[in-house]
N, C-alpha and C positions, 0 to 999 in steps of 0.2 A: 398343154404342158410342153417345153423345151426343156432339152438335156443340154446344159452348157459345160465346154471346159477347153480352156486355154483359149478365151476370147470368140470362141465357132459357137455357135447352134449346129449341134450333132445331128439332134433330132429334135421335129416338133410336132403333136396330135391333137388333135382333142380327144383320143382315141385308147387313150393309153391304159393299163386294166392293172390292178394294186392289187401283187399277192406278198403277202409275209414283209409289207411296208415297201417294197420296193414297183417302184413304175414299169409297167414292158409295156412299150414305144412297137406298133407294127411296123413289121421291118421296113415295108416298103418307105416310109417316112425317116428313116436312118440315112443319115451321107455316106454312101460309098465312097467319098475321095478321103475320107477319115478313119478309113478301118482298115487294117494289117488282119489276116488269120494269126491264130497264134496257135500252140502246139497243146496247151491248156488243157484240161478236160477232170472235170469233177463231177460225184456222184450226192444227187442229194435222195434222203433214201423215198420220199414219195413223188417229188415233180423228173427225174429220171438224169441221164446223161447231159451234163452242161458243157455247152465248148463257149470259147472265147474269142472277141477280138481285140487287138491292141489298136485304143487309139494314137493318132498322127496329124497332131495340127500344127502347122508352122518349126516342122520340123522338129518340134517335142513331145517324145510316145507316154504314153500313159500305158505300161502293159497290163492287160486282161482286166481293161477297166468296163469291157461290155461283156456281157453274158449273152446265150439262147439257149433253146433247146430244140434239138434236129427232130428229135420223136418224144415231145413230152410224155408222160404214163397219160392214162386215162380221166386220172382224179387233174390232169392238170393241163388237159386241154386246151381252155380258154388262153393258154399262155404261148401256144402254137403259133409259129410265124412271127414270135416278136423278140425284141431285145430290152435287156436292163441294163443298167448301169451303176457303177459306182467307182470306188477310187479317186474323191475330189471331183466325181464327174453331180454337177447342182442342179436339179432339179426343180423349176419355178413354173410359176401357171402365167 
């Protein structure tokens, strides 16, 4: 799987795990030179505290177009250590 947006491969796995339709990419496999922290942070009420990053390619941000989760709950484990994505960000195999 590859996360593409604004012409980058974000990120690419074979690894990637599908909850609620969306892809989480282990982080390790994400480009650091494309992520901004953002100040973000949403409450989903069973996978737990989400922060964000804003992506930055070629000098145009896509804000809080990636998600994670720093201490997913328990029921959402498996989603530990990785990112999603969305906001125009396309997801192909």
């Amino acid at each position: 799987m590859k996360a593409l947006w604004n012409g980058a491969v974000i990120a690419e796995s074979d690894d990637a795990v599908v909850v609620e339709g969306n892809h989480y990419f282990p982080r390790s496999t994400v480009k650091d030179d494309y992520l901004k922290e953002s100040q973000l942070h949403t409450v989903c009420p069973w996978k737990g505290e989400a922060s964000y990053y804003t992506l930055v390619v070629d000098g145009k941000e896509n804000p809080d177009a990636a998600w994670f989760y720093r201490e997913p709950s328990e029921a959402a484990e498996r989603i530990k250590d990785r990112v999603a994505f969305w906001r125009g960000v396309e997801i192909t195999e």
